[in-house]
N, C-alpha and C positions, 0 to 999 in steps of 0.2 A: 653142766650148767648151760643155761642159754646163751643164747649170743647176745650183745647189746653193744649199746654206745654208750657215750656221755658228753654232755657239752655244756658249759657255762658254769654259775652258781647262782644262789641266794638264797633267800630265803625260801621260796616254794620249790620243790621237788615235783618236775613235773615226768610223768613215766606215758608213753604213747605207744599203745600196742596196736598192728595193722589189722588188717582185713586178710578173707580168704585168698589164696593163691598170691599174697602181696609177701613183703618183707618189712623192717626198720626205713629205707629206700623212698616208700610210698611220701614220708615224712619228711622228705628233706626243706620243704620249705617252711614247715613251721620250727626244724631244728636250727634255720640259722636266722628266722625271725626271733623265736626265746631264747637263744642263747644269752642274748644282751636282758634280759628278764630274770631269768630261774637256771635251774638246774636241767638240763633236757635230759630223760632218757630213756633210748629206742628200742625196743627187746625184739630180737625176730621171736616167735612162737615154733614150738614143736614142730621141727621140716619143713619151714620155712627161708630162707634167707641161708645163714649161714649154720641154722641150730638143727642139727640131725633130728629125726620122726622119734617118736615114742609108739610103739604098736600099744593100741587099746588107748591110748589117750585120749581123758574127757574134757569137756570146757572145766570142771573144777578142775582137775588134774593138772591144766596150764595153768592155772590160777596159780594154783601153787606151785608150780614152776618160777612163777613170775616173783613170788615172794621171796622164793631161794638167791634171785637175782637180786634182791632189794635189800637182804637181809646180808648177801656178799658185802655189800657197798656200804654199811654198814647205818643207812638209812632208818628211820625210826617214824616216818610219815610220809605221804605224798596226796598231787591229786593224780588221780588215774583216768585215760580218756583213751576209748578204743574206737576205731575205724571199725563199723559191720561185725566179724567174728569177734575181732577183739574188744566191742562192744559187749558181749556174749561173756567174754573172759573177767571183761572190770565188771559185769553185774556178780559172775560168781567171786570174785577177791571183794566186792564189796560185804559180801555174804559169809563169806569164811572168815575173813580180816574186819570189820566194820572199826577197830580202832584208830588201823593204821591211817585210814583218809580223811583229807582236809576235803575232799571233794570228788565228782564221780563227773565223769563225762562221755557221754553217747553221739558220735558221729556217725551219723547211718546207720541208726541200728538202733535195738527193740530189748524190752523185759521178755517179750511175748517167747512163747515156746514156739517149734515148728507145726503148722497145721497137719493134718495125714496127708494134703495136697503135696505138699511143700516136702514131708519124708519121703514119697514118693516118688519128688525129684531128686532129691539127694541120691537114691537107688539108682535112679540112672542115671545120674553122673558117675557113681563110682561103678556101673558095669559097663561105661562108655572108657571109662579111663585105661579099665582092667583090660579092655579088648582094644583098644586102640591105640592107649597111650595118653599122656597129658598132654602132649603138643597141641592136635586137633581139637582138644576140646578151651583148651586155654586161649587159641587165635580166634574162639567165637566168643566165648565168657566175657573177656577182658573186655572189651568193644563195648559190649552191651551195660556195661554199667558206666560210663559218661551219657553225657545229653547230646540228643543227636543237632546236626551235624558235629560229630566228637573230633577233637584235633589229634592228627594223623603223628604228629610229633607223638603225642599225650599215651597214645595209646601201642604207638610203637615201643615206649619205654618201656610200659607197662609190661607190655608180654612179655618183653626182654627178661626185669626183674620176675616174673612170674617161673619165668621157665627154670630159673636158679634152684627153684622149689625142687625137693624130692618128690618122685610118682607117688612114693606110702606116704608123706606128709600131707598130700593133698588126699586122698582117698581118708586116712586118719582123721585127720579134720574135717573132712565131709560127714564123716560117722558121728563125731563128737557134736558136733551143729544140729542133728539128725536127733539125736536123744538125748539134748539138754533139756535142762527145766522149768517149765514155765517161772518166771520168775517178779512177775506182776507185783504178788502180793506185799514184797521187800519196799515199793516206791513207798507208797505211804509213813515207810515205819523210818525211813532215811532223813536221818536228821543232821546231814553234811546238804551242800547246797549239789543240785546236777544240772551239769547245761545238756544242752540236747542242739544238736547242728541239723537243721533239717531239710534238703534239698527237695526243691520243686518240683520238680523232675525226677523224683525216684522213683520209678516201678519196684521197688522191693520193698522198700520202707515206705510207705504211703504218709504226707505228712500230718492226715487229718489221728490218724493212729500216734504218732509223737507228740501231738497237741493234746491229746487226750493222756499222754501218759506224764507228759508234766505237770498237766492240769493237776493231776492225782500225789504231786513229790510236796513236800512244805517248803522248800527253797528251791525253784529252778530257774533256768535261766533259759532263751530259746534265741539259737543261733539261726536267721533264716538267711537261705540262699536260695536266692529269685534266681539265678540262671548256674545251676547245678542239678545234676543227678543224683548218683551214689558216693562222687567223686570229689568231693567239692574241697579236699587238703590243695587236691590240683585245680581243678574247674575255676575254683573264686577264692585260691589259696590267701589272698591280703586281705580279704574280706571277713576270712573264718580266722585270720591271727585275731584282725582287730577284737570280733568276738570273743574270741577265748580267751584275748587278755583282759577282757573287762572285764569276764565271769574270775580268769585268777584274783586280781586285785579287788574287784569291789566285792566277790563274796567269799572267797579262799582266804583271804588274807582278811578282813570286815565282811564277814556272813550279815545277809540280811534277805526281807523275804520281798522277792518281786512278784507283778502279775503278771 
């Protein structure tokens, strides 16, 4: 089973899965702003953090990994909100599980599948990794997804937690990112409320792309972060609680539909 944490209770169950090359870690400031709120809890993913690689592992694949973790705990709903990959992982648990959530949330990160530009990079990340190692490619990666000038504190952590990572968990997850499925067509039919956190400053997630895709949800909610990147649990961490607790309470807990 995965690895995880747990902190607090109440009534919301809330489950926050990381980003690529991150861990449970990435989270720490939203685990000890909801603690006093819900239920927190932080799952590393497949070779991540503290939870060993699965060879062949796909974004559904974590998915239901992550269920197994939920289904441990003897949990019966939640809302689910993933950073970038684990973005990727709550659109496929929303897909596979659509009963289990009170709600769905996208921190940097997309329905969309990967372009052939985008596979392409993926390719050579993992034959940079295979011929070099994760170190050098992780001391350029991590950097580059804060907003510049990024804080040296911010990003020295990062790598740190990054480099915990297994070399197969990141190469595996590069694959699984690489030939996920587009998965667009599910917003519409979602009838749980989604927030969407969407940094200014993201070169990966472009925000005009997130605007459009909550445009297209019946209940969403839109976290904006005027001075963020990719980054923004750290970058404008009391910024994106106060968000995410409004989207828990006023539509997790009382759904309703905003513009």
């Amino acid at each position: 089973m995965l690895h995880y944490l747990t902190e607090g209770a109440g009534d919301i169950n809330l489950v926050l899965l990381h980003g690529y090359c991150e861990n449970n870690t990435c989270f720490n400031e939203q685990v000890l702003f909801f603690k006093d709120h819900c239920k927190v809890i932080t799952i590393d993913l497949p070779g991540f953090g503290k939870s060993k690689a699965i060879t062949g592992i796909s974004i559904d694949g974590m998915a239901q990994e992550v269920k197994k973790v939920l289904d441990g705990l003897n949990l019966t709903h939640c809302v689910l909100m993933g950073h970038s990959m684990g973005g990727y992982v709550a659109f496929a648990f929303a897909e596979l599980f659509p009963n289990f959530l009170r709600g769905l949330g996208l921190i940097h990160s997309t329905a969309v599948a990967d372009t052939d530009e985008r596979k392409l990079k993926r390719n050579q990340v993992i034959e940079f990794i295979t011929k070099h190692g994760k170190e050098p490619f992780l001391e350029t990666f991590i950097p580059a997804l804060f907003k510049e000038p990024a804080s040296k504190e911010h990003t020295q952590v990062a790598v740190k937690e990054a480099l915990v990572s297994s070399t197969e968990g990141i190469i595996e997850a590069a694959k699984a990112m690489r030939d996920r499925p587009d998965r667009t067509h599910i917003l519409s039919k979602l009838t749980i409320p989604v927030f969407f956190a969407v940094g200014k400053y993201d070169s990966l997630i472009p925000e005009q792309a997130m605007f459009e895709q909550a445009a297209s949800c019946q209940i969403a909610h839109i976290g904006y972060l005027s001075n963020s990147a990719h980054m923004g649990m750290v970058e404008e961490a009391a910024l994106l609680n106060e968000k995410m607790l409004v989207f828990l309470m006023d539509f997790c807990l009382s759904p309703k539909k905003i513009a």
